[in-house]
Backbone bond lengths (Angstrom), bond angles and torsions (degrees), N, CA, C in turn:
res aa  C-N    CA-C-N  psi(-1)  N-CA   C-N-CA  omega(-1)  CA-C   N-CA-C  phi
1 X - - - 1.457 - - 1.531 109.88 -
2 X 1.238 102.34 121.03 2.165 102.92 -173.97 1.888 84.06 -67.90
3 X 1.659 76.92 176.72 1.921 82.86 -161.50 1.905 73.76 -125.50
4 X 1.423 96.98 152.93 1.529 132.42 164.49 2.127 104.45 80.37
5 X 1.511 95.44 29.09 1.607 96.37 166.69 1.494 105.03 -107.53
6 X 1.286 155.83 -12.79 1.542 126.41 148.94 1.191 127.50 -81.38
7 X 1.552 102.33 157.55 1.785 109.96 167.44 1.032 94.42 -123.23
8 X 1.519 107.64 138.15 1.654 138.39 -172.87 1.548 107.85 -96.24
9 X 1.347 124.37 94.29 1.551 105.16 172.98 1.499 121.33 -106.30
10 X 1.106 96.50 127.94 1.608 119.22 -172.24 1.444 133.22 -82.85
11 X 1.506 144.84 64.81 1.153 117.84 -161.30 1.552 92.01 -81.89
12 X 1.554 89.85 168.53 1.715 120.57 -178.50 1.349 108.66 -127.93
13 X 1.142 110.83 154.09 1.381 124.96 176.96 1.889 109.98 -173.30
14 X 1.348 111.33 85.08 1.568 110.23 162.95 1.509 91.90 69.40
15 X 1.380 132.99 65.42 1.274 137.95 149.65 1.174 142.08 -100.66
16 X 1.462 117.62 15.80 1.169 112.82 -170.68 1.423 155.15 -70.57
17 X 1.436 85.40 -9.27 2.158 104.31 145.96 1.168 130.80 -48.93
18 X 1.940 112.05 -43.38 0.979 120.77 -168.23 2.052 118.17 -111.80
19 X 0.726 96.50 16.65 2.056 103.48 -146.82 1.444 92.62 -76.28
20 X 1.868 108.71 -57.20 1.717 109.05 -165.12 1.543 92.85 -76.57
21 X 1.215 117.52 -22.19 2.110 87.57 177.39 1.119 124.18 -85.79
22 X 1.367 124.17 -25.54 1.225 132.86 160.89 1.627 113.16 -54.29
23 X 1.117 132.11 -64.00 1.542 129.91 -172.05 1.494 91.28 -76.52
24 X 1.283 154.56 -38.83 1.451 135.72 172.49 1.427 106.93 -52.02
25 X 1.448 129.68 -47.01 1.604 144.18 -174.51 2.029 87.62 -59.06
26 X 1.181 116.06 -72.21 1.294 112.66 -173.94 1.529 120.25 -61.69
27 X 1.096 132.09 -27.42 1.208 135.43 -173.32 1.990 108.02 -91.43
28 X 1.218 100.91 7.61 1.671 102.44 168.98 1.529 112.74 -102.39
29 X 1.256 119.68 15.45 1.393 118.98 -138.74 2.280 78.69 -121.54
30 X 1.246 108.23 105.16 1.634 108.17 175.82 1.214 99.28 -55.79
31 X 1.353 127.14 -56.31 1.864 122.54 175.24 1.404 95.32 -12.89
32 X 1.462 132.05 -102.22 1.275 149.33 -144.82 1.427 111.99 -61.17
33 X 1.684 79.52 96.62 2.056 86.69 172.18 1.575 103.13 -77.57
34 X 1.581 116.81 -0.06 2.129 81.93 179.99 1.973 91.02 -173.73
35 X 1.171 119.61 110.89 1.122 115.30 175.14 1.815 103.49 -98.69
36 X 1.761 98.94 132.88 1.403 108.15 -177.72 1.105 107.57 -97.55
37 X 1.163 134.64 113.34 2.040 128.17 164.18 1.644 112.04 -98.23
38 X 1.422 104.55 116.71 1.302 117.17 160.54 1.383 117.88 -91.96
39 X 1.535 115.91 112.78 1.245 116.49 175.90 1.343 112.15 -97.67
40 X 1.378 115.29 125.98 1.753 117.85 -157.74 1.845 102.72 -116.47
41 X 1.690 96.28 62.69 1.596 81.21 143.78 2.147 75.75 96.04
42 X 1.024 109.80 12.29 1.895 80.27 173.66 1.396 143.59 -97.13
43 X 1.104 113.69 170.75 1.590 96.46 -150.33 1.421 106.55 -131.31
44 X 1.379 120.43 19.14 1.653 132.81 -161.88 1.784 125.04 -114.15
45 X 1.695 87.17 8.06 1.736 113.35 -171.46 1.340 97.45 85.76
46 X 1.414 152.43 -5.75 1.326 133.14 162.50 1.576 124.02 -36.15
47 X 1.335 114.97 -14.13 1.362 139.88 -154.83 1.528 108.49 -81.89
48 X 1.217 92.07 -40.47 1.902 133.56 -166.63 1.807 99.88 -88.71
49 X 1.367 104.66 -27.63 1.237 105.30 -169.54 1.622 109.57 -78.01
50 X 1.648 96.02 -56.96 1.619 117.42 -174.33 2.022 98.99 -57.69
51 X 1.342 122.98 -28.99 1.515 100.58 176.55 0.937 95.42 -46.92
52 X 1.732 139.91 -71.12 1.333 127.82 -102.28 1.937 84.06 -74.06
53 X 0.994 137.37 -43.45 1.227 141.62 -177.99 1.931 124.00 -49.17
54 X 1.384 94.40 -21.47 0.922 102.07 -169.11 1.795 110.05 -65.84
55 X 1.252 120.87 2.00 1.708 124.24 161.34 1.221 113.79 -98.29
56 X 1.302 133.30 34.65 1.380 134.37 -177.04 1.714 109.16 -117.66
57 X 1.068 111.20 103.47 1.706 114.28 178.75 1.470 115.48 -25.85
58 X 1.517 107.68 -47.88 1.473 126.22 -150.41 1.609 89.58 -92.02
59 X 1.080 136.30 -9.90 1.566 113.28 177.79 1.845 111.12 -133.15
60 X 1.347 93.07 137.95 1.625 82.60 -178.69 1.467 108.87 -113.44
61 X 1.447 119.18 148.80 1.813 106.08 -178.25 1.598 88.57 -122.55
62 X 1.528 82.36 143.28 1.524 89.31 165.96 1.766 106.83 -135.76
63 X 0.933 121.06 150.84 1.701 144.48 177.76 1.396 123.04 -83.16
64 X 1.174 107.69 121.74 1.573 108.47 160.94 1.638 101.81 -105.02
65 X 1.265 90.81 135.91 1.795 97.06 168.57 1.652 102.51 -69.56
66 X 1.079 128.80 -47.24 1.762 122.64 -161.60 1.745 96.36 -114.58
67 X 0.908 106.33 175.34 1.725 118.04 168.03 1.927 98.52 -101.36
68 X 1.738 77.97 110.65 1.590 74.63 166.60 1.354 116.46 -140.46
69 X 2.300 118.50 37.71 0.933 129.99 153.96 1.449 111.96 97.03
70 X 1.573 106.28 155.67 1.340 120.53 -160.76 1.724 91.35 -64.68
71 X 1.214 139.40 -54.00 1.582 112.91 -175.31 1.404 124.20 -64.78
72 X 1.810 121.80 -11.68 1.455 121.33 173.10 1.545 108.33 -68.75
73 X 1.246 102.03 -41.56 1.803 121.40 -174.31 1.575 97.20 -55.21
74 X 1.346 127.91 -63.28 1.047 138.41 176.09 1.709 130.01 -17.66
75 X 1.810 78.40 -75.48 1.571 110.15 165.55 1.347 109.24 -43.35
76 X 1.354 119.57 -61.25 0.986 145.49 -153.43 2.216 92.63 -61.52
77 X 0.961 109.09 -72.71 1.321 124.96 -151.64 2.176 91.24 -77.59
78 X 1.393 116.18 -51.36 1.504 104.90 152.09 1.453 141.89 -1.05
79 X 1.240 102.41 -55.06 1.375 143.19 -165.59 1.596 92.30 -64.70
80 X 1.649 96.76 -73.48 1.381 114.90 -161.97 1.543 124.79 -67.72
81 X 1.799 100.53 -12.08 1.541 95.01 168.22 1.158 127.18 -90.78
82 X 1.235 97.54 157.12 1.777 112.76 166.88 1.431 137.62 -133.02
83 X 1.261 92.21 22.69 1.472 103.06 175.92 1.831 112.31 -56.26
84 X 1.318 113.92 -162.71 1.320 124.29 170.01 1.430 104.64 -104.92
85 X 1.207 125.86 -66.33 1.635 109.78 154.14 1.842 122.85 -104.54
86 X 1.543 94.77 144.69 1.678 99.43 172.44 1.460 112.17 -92.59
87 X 1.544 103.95 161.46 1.532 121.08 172.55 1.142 109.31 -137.81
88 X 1.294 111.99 -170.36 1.741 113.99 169.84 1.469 93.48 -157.57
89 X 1.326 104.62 150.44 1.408 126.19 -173.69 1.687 116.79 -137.82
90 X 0.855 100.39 122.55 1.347 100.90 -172.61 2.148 115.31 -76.56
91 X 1.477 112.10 152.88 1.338 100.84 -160.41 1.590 97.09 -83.41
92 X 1.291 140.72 9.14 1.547 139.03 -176.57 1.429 103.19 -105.84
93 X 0.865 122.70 175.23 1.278 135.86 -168.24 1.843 125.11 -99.79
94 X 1.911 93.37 -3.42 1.657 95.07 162.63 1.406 130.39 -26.60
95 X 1.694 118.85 -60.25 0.998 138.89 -158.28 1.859 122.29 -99.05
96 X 1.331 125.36 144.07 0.853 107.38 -175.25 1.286 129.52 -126.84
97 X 1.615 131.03 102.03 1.480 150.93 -155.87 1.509 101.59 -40.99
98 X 1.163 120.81 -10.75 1.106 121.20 -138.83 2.055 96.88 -97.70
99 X 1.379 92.42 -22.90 1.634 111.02 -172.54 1.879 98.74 -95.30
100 X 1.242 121.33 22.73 1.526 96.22 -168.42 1.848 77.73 -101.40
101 X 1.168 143.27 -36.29 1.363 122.15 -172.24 1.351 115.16 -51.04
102 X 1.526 128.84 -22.57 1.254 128.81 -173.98 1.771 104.62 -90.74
103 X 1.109 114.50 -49.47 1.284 130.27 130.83 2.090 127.04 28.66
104 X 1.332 73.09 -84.19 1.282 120.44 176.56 1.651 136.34 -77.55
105 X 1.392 92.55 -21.84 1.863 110.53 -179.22 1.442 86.27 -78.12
106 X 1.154 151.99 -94.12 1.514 133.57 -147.73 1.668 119.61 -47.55
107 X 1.141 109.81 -22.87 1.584 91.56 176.55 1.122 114.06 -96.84
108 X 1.832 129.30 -6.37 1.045 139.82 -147.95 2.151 81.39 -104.73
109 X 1.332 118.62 -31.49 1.304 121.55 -137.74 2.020 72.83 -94.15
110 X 1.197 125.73 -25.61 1.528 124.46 -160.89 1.493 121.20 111.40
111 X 1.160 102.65 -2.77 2.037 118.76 -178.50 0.960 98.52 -60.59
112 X 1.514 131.62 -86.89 1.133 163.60 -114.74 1.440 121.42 -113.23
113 X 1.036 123.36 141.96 1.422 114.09 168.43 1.759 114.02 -119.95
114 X 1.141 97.06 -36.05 1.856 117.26 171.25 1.647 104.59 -121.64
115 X 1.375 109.54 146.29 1.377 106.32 171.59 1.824 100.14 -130.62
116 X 1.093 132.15 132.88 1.319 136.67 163.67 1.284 115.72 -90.98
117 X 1.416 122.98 140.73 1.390 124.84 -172.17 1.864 84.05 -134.06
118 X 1.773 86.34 123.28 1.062 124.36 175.96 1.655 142.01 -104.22
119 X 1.498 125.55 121.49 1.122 148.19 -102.77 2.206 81.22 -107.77
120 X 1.609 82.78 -52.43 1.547 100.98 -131.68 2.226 92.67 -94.70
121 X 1.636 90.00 -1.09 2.067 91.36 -162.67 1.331 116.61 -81.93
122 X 1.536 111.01 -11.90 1.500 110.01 149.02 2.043 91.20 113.19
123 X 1.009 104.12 173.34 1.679 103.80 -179.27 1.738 131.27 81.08
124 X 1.225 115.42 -23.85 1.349 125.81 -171.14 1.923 101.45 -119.02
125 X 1.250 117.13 131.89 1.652 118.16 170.31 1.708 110.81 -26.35
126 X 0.972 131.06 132.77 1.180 138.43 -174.28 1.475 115.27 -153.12
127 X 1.380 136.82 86.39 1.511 131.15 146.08 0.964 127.47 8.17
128 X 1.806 126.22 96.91 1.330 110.91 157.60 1.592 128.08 -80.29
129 X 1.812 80.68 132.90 1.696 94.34 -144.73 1.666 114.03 -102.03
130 X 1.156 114.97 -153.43 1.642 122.00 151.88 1.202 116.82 -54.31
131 X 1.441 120.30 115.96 1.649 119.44 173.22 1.765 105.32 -76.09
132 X 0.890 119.95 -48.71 1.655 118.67 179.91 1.746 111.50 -39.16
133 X 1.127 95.71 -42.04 1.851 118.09 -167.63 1.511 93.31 -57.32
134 X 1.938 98.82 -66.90 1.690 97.40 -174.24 1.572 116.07 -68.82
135 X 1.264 123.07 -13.56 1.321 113.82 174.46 1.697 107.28 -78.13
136 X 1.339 127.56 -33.23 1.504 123.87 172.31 1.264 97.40 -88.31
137 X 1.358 151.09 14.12 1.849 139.44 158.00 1.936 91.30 -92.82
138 X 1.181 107.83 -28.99 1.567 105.28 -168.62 1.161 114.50 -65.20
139 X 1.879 111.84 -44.58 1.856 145.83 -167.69 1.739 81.08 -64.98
140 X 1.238 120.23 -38.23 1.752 98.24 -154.56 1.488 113.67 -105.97
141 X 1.477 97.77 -14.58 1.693 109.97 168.11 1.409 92.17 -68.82
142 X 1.755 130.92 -61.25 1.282 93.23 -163.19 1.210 134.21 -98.44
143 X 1.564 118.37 30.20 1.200 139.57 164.26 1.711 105.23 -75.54
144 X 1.520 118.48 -40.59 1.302 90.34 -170.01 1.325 111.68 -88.71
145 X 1.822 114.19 -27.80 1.675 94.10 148.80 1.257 151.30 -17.32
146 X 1.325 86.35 -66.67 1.790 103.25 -170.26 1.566 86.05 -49.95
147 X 1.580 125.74 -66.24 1.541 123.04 -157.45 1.439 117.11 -63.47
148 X 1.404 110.09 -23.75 1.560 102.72 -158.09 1.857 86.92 -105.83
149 X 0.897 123.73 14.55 1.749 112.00 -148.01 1.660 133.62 30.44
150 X 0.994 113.34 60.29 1.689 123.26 172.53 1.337 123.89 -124.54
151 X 1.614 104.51 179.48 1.891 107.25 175.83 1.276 118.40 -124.39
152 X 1.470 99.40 28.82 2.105 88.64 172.21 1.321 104.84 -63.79
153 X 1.517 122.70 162.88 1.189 153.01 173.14 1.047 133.44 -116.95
154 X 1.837 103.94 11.21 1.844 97.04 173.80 1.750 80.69 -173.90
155 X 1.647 128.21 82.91 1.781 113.96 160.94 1.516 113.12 -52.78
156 X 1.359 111.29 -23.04 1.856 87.40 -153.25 1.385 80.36 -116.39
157 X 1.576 119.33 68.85 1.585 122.56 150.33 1.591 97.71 -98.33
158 X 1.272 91.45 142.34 1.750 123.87 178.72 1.731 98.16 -51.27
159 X 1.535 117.64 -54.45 1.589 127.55 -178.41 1.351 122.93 -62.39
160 X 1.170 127.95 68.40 1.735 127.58 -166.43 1.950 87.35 -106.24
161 X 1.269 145.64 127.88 1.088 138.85 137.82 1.724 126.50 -119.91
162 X 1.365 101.30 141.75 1.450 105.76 -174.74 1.215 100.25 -144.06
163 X 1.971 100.16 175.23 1.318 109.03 -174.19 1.142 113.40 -76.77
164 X 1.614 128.37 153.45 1.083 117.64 -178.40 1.853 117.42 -52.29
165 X 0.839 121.67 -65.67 1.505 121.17 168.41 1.490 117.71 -15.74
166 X 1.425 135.98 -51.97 1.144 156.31 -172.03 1.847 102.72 -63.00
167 X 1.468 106.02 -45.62 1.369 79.89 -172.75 1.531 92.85 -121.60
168 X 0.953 138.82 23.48 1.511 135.18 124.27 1.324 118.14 -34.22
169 X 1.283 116.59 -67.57 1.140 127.84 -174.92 1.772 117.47 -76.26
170 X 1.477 103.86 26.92 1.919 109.46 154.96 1.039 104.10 -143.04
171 X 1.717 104.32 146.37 1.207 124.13 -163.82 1.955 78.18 -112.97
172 X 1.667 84.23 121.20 1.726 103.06 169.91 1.056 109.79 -68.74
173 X 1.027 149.86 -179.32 1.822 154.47 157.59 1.863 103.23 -145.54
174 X 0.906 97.87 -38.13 1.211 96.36 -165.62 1.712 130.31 -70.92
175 X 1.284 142.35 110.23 1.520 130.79 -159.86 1.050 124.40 -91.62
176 X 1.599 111.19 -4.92 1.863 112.83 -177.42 1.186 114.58 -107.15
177 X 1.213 117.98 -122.88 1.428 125.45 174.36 1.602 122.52 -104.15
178 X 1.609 98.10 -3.72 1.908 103.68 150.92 1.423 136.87 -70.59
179 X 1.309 90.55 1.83 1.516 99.16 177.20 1.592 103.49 -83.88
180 X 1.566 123.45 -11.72 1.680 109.46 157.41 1.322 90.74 -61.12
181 X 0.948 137.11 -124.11 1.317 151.06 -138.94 1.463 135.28 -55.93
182 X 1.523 90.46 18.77 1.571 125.32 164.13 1.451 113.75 -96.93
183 X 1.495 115.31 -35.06 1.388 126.16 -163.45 2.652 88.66 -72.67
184 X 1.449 81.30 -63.23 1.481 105.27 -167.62 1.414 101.83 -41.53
185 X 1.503 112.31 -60.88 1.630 115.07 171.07 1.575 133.31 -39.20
186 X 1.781 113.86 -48.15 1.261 110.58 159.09 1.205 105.51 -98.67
187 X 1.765 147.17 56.04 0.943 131.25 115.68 1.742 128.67 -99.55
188 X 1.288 94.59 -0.33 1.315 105.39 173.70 1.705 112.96 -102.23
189 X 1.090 115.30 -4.38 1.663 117.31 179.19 1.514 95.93 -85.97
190 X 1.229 123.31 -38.17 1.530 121.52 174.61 1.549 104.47 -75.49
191 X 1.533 104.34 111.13 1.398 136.74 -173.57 1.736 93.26 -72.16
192 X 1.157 116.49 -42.03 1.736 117.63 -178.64 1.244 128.13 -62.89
193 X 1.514 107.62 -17.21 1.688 123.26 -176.85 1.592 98.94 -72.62
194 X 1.626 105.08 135.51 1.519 108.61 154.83 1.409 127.16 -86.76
195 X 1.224 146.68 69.27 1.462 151.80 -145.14 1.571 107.54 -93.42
196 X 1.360 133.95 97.43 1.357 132.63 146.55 1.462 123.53 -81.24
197 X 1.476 106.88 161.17 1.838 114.60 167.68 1.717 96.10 -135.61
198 X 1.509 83.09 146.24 1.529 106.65 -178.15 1.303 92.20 -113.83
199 X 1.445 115.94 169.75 1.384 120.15 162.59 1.398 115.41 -103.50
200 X 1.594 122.56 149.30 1.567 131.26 -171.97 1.194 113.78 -138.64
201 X 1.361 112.22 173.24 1.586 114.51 -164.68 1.680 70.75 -97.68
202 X 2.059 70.57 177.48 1.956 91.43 -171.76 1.568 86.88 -169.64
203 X 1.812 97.39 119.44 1.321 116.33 -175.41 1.711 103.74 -92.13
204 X 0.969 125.33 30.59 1.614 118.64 -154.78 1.776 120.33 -19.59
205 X 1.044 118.03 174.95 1.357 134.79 169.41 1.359 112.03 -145.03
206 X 1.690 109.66 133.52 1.391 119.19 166.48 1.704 110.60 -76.50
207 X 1.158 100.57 -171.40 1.569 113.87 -159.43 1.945 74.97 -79.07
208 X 1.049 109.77 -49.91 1.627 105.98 -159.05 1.659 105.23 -57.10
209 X 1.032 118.53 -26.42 1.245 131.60 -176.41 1.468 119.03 -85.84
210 X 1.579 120.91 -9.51 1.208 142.45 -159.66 1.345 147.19 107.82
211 X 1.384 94.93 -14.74 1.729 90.86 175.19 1.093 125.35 -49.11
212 X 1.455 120.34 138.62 1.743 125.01 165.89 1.121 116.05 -103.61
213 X 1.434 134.16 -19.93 1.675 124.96 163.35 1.202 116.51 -56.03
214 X 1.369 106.49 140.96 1.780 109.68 -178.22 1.652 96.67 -127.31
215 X 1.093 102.68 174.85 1.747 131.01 167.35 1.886 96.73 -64.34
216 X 0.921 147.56 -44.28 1.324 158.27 161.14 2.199 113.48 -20.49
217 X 1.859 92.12 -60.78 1.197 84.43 178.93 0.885 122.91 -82.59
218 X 1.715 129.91 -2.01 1.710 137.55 155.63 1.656 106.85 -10.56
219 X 1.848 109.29 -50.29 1.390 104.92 -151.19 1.177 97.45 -102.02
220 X 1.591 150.18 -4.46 1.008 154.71 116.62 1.429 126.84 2.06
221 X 2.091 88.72 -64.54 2.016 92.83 -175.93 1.312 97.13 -90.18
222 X 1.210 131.11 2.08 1.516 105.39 -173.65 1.719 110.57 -91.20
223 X 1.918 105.33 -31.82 1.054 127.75 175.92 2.141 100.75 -52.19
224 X 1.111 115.27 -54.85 1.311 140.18 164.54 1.634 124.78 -24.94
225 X 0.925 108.94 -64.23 1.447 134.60 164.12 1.451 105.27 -61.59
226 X 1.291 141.17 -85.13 1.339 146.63 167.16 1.899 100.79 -8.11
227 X 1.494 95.09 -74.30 1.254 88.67 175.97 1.387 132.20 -84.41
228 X 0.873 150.26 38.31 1.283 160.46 174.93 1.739 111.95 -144.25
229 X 1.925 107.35 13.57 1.563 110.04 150.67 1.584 105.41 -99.03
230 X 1.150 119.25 -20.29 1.070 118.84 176.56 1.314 139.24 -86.64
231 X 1.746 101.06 -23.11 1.740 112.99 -164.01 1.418 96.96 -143.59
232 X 1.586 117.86 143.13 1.551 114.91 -163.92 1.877 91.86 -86.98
């Protein structure tokens, strides 16, 4: 794998347990010519954290004055890469940086154009987790199946990477946590995309531990999907 062709984009939100191990974990990685952190609006000294970084070539931070959600952050940090392929990484410690080189070989090899890293495909360490969670990640995987005709096994994994071109070319709309299943929807309406999923580890976190997804935005992505088979 040549070293300094991904950009890592990061939203943030109130991490400050987790922020310096995560970007130390990502920033060892030769792949990653440039990790972007969007900090959206936090208020927990994470704020205080991301200066000290701010003299590091390889990472850029950028600020939201308000919280205006994991798809503004998105948008937001999108923009700012330039790698050859993008990712996104989440600022907790679920996920592990450590899997994007494998990741990364199919689109890098000419396969691929998107690669999904998958939660639920069996083979990689995985947390036994919330059953409610995987029964509403299950309800919305196979909703966007059924609509789009495909076989992913997990849309609202944190690990979505593509070529830069690919997600240049979508205009997000979405500011919360429908922007999973906003991203998946217009990448699956484009019949031209080559889209694989690998399987990945998954460190989970309880609510006590930090999680902010709830059972709530279930009706969000499903609402989401519906519309975005219908309307670009």
């Amino acid at each position: 794998m040549r070293d300094n062709i991904l950009s890592v984009v990061m939203p943030v939100y109130n991490e400050k347990d987790t922020i310096s191990k995560i970007v130390e974990k990502v920033l060892k990685l030769g792949m990653v010519k440039e990790l972007v952190i969007v900090d959206d609006g936090s208020t927990d000294g994470t704020r205080e954290i991301l200066n000290g970084l701010k003299g590091n070539p390889r990472v850029k931070v950028i600020l939201h004055e308000k919280n205006g959600g994991k798809g503004a952050a998105l948008r937001t940090g999108f923009r700012a890469a330039t790698g050859e392929i993008v990712t996104v990484q989440d600022a907790d410690l679920e996920y592990d940086p450590n899997e994007f080189m494998e990741m990364a070989a199919p689109i890098e090899d000419g396969v691929a154009d998107v690669v999904y890293g998958s939660r639920l495909s069996g083979g990689k360490p995985q947390r036994v987790h919330m059953f409610w969670h995987k029964v509403g990640n299950s309800l919305i995987t196979f909703t966007m199946n059924f609509l789009f005709n495909s076989t992913l096994s997990d849309i609202e994994t944190c690990y979505k990477m593509f070529r830069k071109g690919v997600i240049d070319g979508i205009n997000i709309r979405s500011n919360d946590f429908s922007v999973e299943p906003e991203l998946t929807a217009k990448i699956l309406k484009n019949k031209s995309l080559r889209v694989y999923e690998m399987p990945i580890s998954y460190y989970g976190r309880t609510y006590a531990e930090g999680k902010k997804i709830s059972w709530k935005h279930g009706f969000g992505a499903i609402w989401t999907i519906l519309k975005y088979r219908f309307v670009d």
